[in-house]
DSSP file (Angstrom, degrees, kcal/mol; ACC not computed):
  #  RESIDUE AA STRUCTURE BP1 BP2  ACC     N-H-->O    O-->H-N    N-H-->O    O-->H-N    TCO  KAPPA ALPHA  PHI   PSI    X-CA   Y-CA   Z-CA
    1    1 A X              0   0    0      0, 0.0     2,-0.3     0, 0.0     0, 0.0   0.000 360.0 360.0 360.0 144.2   44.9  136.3   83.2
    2    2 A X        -     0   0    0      1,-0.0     2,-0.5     0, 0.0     0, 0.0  -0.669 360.0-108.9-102.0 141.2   45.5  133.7   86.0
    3    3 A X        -     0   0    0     -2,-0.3     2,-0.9     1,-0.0    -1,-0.0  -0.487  27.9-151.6 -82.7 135.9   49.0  133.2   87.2
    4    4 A X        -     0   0    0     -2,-0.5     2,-0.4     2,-0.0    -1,-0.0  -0.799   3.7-142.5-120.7 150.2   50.7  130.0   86.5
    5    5 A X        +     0   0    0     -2,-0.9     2,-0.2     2,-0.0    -2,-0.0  -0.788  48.6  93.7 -88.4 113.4   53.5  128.3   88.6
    6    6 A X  S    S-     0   0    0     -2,-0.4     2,-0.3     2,-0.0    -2,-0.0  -0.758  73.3 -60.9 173.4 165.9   56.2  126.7   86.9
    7    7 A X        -     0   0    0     -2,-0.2     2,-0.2     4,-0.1    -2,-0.0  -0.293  50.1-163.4 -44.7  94.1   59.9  126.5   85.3
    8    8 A X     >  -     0   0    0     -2,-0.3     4,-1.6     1,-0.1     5,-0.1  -0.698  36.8 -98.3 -87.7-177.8   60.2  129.2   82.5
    9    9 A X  H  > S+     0   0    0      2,-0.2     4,-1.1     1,-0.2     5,-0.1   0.624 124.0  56.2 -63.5 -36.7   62.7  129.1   80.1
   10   10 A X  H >> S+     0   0    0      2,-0.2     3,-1.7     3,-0.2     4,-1.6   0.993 106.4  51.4 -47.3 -64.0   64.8  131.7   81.9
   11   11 A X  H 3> S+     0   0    0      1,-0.3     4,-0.7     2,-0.2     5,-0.3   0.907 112.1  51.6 -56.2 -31.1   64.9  129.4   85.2
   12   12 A X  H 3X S+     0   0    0     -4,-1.6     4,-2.9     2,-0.2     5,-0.3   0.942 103.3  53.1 -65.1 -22.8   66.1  126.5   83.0
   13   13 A X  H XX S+     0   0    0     -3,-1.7     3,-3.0    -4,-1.1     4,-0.9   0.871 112.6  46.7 -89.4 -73.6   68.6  128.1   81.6
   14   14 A X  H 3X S+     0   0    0     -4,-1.6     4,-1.4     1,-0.4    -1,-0.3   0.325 104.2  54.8  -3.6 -51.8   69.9  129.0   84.8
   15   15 A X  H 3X S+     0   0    0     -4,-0.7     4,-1.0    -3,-0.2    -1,-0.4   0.477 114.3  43.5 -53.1 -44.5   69.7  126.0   86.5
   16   16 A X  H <X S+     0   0    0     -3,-3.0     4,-1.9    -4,-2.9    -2,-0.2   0.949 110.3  55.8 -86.1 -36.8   71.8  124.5   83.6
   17   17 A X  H  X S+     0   0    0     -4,-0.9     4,-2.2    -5,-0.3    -2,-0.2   0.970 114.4  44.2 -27.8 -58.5   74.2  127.7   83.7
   18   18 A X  H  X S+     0   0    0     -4,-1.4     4,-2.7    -5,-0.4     5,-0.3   0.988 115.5  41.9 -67.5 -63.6   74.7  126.8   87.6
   19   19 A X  H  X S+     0   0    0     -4,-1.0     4,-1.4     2,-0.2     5,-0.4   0.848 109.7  56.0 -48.7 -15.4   75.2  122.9   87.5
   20   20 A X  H >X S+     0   0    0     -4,-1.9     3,-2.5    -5,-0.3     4,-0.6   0.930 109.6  54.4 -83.0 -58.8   77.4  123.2   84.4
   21   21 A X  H 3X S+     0   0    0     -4,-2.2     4,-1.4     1,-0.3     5,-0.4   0.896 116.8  34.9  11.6 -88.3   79.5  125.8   87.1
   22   22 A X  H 3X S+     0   0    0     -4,-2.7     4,-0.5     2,-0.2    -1,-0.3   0.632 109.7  61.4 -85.1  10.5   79.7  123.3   89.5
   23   23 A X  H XX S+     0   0    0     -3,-2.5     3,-5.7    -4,-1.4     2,-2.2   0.650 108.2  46.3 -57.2-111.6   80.1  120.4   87.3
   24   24 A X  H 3X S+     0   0    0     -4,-0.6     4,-0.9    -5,-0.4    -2,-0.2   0.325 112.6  50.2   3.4 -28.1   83.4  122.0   86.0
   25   25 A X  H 3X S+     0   0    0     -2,-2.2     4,-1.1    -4,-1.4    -1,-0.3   0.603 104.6  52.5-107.6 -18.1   84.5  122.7   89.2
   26   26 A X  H <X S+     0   0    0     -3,-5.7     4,-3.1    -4,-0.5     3,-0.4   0.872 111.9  50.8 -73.1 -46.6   83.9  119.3   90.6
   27   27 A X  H >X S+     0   0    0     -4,-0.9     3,-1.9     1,-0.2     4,-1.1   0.801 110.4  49.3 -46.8 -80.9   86.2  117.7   87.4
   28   28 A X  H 3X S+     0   0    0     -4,-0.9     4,-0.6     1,-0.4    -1,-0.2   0.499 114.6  42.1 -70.2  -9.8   88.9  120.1   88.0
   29   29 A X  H 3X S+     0   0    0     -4,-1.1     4,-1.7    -3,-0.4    -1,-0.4   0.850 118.2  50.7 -57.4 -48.8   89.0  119.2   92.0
   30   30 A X  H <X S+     0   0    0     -4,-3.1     4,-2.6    -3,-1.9    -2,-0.2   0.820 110.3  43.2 -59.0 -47.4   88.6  115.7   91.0
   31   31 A X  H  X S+     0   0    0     -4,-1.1     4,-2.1    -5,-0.3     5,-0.3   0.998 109.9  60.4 -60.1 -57.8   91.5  115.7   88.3
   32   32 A X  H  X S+     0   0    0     -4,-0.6     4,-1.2     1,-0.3    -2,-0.2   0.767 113.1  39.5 -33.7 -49.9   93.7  117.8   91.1
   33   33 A X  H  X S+     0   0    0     -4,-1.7     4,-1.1     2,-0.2    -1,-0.3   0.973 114.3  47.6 -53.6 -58.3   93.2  114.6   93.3
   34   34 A X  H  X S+     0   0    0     -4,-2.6     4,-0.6     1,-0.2    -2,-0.2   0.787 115.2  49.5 -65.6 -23.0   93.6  111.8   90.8
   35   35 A X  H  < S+     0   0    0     -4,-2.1    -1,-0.2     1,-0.3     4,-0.2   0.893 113.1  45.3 -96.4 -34.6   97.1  113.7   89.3
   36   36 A X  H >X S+     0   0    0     -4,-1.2     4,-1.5    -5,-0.3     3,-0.6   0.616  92.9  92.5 -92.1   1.2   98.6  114.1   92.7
   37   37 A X  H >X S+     0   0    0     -4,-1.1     4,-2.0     1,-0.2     3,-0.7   0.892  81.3  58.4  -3.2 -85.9   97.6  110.0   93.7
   38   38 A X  H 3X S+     0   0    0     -4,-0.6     4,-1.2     1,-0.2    -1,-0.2   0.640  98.2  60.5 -39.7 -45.6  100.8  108.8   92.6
   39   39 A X  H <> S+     0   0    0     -3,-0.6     4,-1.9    -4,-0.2    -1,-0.2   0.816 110.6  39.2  -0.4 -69.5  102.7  111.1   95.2
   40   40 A X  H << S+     0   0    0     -4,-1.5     4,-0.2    -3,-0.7    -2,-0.2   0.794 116.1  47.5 -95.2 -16.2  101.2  109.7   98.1
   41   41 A X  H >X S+     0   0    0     -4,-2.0     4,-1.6     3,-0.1     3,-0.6   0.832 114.7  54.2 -74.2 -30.9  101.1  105.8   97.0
   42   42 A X  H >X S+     0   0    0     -4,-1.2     4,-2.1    -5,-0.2     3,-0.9   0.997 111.6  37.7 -81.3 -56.2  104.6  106.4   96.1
   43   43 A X  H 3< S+     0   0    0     -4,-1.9    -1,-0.2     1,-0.3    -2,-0.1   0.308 113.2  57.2 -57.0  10.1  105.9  107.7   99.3
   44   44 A X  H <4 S+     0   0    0     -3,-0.6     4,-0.5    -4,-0.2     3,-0.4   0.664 110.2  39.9-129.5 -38.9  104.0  105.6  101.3
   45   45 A X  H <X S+     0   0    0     -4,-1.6     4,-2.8    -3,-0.9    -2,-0.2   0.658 111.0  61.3 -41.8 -37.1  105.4  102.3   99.8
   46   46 A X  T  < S+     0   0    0     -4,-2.1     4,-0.3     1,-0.3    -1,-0.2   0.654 107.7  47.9 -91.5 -14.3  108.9  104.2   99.8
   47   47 A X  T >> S+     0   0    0     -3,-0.4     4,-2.7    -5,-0.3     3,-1.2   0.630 106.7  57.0-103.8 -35.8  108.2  104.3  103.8
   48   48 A X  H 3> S+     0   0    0     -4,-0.5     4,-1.7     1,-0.3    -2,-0.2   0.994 100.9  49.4 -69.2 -40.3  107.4  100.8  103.9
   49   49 A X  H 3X S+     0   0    0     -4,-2.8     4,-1.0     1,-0.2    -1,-0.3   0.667 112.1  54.9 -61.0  -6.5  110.7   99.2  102.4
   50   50 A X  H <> S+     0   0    0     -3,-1.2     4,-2.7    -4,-0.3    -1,-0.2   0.939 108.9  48.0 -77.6 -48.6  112.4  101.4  105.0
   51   51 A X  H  X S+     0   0    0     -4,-2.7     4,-2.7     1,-0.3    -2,-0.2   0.692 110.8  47.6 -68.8 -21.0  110.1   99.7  107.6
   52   52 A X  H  X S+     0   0    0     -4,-1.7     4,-1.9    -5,-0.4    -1,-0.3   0.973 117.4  41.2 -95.3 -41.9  110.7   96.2  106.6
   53   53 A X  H  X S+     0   0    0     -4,-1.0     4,-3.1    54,-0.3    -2,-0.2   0.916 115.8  50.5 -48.7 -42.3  114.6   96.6  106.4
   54   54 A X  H  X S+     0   0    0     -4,-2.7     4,-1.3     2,-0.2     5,-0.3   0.883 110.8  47.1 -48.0 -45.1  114.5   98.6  109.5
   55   55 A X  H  X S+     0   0    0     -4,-2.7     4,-0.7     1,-0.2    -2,-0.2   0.934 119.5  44.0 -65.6 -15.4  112.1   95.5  111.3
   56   56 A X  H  X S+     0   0    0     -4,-1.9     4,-1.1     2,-0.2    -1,-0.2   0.844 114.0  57.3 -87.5 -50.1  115.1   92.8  109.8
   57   57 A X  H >X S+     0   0    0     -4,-3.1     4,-1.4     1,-0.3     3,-1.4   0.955 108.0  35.7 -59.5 -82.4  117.6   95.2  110.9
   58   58 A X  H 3< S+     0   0    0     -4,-1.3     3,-0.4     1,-0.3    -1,-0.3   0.638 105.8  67.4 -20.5 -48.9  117.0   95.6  114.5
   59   59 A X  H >< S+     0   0    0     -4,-0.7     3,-1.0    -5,-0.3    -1,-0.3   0.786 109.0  34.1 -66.5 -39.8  116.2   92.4  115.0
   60   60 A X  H << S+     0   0    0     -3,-1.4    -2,-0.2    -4,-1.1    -1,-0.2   0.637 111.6  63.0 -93.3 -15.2  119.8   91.1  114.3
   61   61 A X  T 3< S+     0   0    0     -4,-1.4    -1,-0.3    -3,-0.4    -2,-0.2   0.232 101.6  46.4 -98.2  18.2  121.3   93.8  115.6
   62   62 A X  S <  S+     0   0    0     -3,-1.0    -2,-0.2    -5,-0.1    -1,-0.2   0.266 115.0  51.3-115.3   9.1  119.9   93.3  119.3
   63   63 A X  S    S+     0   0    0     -4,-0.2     2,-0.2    -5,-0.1    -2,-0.2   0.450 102.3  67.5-114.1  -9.1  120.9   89.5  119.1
   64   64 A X        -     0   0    0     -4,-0.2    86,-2.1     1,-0.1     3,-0.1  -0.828  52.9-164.2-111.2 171.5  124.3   89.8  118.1
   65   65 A X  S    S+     0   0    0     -2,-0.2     2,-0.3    84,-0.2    84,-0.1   0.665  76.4  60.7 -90.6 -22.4  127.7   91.2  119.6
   66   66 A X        +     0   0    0     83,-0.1    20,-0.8     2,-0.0     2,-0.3  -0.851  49.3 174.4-118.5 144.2  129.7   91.4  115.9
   67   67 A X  B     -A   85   0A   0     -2,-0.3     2,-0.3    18,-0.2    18,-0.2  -0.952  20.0-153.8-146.7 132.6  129.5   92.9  112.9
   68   68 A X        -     0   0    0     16,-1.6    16,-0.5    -2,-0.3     2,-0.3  -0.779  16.5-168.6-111.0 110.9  131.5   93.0  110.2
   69   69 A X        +     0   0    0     -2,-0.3     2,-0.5    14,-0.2    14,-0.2  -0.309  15.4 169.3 -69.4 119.4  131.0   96.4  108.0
   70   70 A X  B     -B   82   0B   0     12,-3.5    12,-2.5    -2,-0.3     2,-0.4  -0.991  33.8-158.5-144.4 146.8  132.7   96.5  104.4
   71   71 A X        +     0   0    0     -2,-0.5    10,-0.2    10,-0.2     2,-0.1  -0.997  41.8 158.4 -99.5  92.2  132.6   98.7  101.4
   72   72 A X        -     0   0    0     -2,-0.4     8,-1.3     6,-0.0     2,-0.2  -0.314  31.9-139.4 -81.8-170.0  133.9   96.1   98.6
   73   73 A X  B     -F   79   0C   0      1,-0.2     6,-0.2     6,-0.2     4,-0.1  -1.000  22.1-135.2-145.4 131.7  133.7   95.8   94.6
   74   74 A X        -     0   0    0      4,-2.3    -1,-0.2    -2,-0.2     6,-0.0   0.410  40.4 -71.2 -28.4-175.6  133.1   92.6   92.5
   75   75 A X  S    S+     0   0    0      0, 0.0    -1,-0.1     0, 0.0     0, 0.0   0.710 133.1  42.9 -43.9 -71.7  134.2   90.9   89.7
   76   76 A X  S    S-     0   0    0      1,-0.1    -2,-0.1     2,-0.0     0, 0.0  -0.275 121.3 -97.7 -93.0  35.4  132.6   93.6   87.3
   77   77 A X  S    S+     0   0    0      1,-0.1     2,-0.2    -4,-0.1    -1,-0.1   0.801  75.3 148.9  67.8  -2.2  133.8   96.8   89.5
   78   78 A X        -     0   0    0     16,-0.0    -4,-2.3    18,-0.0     2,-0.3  -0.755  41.8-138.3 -70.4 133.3  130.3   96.9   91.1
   79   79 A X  B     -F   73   0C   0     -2,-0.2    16,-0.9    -6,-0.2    -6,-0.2  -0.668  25.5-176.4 -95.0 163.8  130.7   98.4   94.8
   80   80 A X        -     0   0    0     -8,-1.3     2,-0.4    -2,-0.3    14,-0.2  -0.491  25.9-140.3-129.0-176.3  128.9   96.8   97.2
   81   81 A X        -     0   0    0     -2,-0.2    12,-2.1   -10,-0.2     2,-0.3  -0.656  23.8-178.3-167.4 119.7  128.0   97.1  101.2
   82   82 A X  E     -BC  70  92B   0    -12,-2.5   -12,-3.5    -2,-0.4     2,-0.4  -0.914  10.4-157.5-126.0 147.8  127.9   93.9  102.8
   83   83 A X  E     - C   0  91B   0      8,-1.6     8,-3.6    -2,-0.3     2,-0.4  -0.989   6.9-165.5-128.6 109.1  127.0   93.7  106.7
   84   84 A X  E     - C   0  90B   0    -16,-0.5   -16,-1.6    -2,-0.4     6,-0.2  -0.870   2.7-169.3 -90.2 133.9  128.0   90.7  108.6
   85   85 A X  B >   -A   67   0A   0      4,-2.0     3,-0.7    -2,-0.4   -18,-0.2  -0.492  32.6-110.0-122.9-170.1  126.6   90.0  112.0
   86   86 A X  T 3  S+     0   0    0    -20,-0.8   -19,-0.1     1,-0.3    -1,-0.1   0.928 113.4  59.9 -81.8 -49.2  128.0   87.3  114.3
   87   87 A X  T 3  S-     0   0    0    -27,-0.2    -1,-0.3   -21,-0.1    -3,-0.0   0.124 125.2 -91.8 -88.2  14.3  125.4   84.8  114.2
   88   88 A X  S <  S+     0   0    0     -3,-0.7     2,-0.5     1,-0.3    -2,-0.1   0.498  77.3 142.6  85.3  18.6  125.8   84.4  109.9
   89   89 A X        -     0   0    0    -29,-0.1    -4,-2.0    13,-0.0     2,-0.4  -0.809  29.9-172.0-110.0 131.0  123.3   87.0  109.0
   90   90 A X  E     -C   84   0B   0     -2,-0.5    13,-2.3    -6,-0.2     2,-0.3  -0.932   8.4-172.9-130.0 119.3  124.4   88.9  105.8
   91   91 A X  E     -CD  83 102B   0     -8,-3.6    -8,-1.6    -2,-0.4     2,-0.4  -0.723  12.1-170.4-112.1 167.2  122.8   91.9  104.5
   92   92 A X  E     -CD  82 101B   0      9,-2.1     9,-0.8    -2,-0.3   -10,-0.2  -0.970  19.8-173.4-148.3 151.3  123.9   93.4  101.2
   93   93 A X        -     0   0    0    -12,-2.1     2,-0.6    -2,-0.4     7,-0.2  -0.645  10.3-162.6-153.8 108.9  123.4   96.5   98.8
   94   94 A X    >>  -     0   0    0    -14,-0.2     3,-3.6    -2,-0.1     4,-0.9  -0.859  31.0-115.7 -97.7 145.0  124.8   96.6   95.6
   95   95 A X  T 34 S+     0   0    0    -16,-0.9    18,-0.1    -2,-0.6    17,-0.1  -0.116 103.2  22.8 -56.0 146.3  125.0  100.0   94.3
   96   96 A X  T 34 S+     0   0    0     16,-0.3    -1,-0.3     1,-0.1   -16,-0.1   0.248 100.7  82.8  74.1 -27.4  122.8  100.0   91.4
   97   97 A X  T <4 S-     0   0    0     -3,-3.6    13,-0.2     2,-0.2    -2,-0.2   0.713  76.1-155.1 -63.3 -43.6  120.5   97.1   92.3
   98   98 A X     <  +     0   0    0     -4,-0.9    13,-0.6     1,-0.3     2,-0.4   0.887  62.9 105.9  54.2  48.8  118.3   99.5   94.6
   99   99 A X        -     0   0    0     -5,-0.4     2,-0.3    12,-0.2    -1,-0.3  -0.913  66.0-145.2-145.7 164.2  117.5   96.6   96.3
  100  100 A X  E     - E   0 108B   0      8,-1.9     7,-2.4    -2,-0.4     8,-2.2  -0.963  18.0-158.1-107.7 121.4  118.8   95.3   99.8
  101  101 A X  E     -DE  92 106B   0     -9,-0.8    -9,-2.1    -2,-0.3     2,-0.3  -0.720  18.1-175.1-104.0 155.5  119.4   91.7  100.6
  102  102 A X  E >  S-DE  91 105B   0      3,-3.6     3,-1.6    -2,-0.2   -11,-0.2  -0.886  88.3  -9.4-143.9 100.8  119.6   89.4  103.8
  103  103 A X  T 3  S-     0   0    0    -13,-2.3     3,-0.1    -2,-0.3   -12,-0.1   0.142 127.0 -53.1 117.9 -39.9  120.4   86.2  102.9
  104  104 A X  T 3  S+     0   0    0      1,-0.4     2,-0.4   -14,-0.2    -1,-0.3  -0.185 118.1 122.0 113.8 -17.8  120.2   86.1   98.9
  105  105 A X  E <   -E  102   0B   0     -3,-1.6    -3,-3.6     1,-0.1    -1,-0.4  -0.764  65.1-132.0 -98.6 122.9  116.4   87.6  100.1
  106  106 A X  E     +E  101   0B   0     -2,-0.4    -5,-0.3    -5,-0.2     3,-0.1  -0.507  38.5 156.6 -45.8 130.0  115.2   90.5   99.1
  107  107 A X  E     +     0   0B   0     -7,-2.4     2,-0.4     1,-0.4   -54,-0.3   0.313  63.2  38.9-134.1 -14.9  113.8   92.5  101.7
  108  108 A X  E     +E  100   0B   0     -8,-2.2    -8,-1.9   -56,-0.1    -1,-0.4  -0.988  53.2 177.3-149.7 144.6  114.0   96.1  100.3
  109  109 A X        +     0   0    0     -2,-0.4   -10,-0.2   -10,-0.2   -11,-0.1  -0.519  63.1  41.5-112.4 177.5  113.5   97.6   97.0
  110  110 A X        +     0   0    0    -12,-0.2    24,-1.6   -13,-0.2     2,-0.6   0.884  68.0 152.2  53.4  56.3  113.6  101.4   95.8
  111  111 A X  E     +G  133   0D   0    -13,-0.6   -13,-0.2    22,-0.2    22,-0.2  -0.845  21.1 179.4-128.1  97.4  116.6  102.0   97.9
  112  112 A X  E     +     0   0D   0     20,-0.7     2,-0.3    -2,-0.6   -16,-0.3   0.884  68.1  13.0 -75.3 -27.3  118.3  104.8   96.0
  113  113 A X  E     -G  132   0D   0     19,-1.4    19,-1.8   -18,-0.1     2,-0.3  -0.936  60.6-173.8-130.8 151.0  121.7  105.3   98.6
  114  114 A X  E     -G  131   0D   0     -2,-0.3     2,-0.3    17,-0.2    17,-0.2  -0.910   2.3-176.8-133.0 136.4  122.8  102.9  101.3
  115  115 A X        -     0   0    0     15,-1.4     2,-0.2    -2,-0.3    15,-0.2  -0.838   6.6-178.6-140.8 129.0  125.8  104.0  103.9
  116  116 A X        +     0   0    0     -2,-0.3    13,-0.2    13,-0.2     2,-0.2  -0.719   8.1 161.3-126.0-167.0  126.9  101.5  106.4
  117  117 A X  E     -H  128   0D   0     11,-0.6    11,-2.3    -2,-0.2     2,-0.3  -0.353  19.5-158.9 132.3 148.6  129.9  101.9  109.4
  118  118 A X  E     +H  127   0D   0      9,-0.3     2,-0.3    -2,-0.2     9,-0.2  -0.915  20.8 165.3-137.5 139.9  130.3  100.2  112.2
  119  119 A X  E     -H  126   0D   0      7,-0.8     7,-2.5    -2,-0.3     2,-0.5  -0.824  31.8-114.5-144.9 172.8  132.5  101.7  115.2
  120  120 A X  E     +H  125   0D   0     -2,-0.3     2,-0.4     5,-0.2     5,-0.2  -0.930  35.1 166.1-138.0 113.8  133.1  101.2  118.9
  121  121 A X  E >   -H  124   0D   0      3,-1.8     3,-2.4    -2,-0.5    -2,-0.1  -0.998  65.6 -11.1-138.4 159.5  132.1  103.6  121.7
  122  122 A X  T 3  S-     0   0    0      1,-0.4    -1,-0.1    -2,-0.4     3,-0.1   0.160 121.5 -62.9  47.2  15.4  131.9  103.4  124.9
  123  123 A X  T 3  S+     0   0    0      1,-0.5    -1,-0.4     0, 0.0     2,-0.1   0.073 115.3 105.6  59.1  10.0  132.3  100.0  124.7
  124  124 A X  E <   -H  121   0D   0     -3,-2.4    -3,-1.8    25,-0.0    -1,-0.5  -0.629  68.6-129.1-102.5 162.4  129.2   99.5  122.8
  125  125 A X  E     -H  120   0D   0     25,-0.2    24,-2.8    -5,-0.2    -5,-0.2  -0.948  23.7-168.0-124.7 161.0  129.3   98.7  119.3
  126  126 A X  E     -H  119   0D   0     -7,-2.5    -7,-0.8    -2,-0.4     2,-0.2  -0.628  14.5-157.9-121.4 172.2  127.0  101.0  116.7
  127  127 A X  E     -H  118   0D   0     -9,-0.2    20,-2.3    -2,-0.2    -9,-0.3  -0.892  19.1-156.9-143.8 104.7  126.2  100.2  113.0
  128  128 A X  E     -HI 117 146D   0    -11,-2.3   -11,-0.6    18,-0.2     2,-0.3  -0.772  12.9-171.6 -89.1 153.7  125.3  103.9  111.5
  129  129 A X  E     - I   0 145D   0     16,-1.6    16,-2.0   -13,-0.2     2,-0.4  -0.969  17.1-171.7-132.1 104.1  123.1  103.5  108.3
  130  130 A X  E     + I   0 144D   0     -2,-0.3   -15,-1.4   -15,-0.2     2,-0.3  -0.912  16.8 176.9-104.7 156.3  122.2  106.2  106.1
  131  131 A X  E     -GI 114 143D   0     12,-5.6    12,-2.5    -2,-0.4     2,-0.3  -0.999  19.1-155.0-151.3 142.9  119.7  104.7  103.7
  132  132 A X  E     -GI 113 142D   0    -19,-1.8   -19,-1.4    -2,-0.3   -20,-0.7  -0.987  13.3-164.6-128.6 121.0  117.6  107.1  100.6
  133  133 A X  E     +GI 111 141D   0      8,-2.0     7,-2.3    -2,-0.3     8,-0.8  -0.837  35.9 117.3-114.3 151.2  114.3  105.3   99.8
  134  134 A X  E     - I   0 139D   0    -24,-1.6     2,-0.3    -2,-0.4     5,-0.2  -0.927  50.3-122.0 172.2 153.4  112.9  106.8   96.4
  135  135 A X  E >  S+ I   0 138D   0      3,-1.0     3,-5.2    -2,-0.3   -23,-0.0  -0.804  85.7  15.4-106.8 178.9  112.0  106.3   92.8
  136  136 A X  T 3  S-     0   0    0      1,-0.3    -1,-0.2    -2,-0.3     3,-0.0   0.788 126.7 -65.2  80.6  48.7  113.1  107.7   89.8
  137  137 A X  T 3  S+     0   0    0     -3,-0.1     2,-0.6     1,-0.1    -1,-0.3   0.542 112.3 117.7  38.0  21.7  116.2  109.2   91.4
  138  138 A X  E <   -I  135   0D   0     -3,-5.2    -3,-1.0     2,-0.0     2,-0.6  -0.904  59.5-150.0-115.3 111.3  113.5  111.6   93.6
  139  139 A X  E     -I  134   0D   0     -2,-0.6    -5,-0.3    -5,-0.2     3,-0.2  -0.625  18.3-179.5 -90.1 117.6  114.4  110.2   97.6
  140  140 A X  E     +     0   0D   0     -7,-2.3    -6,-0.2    -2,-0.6    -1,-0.1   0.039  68.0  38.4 -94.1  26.6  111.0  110.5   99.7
  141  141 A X  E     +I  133   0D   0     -8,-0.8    -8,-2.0   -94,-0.0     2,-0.6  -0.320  64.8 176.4-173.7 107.7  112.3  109.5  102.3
  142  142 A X  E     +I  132   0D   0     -3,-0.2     2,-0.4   -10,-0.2   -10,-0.2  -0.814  10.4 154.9 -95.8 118.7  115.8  109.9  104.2
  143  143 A X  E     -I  131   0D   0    -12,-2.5   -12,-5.6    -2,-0.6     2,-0.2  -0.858  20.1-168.9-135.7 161.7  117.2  108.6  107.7
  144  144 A X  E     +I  130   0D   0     -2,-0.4     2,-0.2   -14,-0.3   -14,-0.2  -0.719  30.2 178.5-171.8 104.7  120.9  107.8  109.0
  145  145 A X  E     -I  129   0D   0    -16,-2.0   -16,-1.6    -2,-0.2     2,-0.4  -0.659  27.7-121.7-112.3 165.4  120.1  106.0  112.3
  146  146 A X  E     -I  128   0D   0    -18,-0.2     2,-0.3    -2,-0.2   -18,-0.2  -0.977  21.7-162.7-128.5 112.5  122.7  104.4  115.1
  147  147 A X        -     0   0    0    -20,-2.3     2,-0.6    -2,-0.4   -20,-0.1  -0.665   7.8-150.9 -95.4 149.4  122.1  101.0  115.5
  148  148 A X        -     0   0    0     -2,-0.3   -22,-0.2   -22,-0.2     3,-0.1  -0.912  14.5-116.8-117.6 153.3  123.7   99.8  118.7
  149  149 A X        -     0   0    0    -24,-2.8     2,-0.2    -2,-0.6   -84,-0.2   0.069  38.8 -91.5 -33.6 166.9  125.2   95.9  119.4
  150  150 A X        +     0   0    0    -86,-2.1   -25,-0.2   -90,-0.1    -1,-0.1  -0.577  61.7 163.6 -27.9 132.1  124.0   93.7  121.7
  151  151 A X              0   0    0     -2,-0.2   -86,-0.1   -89,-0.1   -89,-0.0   0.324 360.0 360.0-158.9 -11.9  126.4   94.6  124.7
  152  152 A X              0   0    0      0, 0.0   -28,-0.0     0, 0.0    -2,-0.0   0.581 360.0 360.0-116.5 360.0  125.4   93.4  128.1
């Protein structure tokens, strides 16, 4: 009998035994990516509304000499944090909104806590901010930074 060279039925079934293996194992890396997705888009947008208040922020606070910092309420019992700077520039947060304003403009969203105070040292004057960027009450991202005046 002559030998002949080719796929028997054992190698096939083998060959599908092993790809169905690494099929299966490619889904279930692949799901493992796609389910944690949302994670890193969300905390990565939650960085950026820090960034854009932050670039708004700085900017008015190395051009002015005054601020005025206040904790108020409303009408309706809503508290508030309004930030005044010398030159008319007015930032806002009402609690509950999540949102930060400059102006009547929105400039930050998904802003679960906002802190302002404003002090005098050394002669300089600071604006501390602690600010919780997050959705869904889950803060990815937390700072409380010292903004300093304009001073010389």
């Amino acid at each position: 009998m002559k030998a002949e060279k080719g796929i028997t039925l054992i190698i096939l079934g083998i060959y599908v035994i092993v790809f169905s293996i690494v099929i299966a194992l490619l889904a279930n890396l692949s799901n493992y990516i796609y389910n944690n997705l949302d994670v890193i888009s969300d905390s990565s947008i939650d960085l950026s509304e820090f960034n854009k208040f932050n670039m708004y922020f700085i900017e008015d606070a190395k051009s002015n000499k005054q601020v005025l910092v206040q904790n108020l309420a409303d009408d309706n019992n809503r508290e508030f944090v309004r930030i005044a700077f010398g030159d008319g520039d007015v930032y806002t947060y009402t609690i509950g909104d999540d949102a930060i304003y400059k102006n009547n403009q929105k400039i930050a969203k998904n802003i679960l806590d906002f802190k302002a105070e404003g002090f005098k040292k050394d002669e300089k004057i600071y604006v501390e901010i602690s600010i919780k960027v997050g959705t869904e009450d889950k803060a990815n991202y937390t700072k409380t930074i010292d903004y300093v005046l304009k001073y010389w």
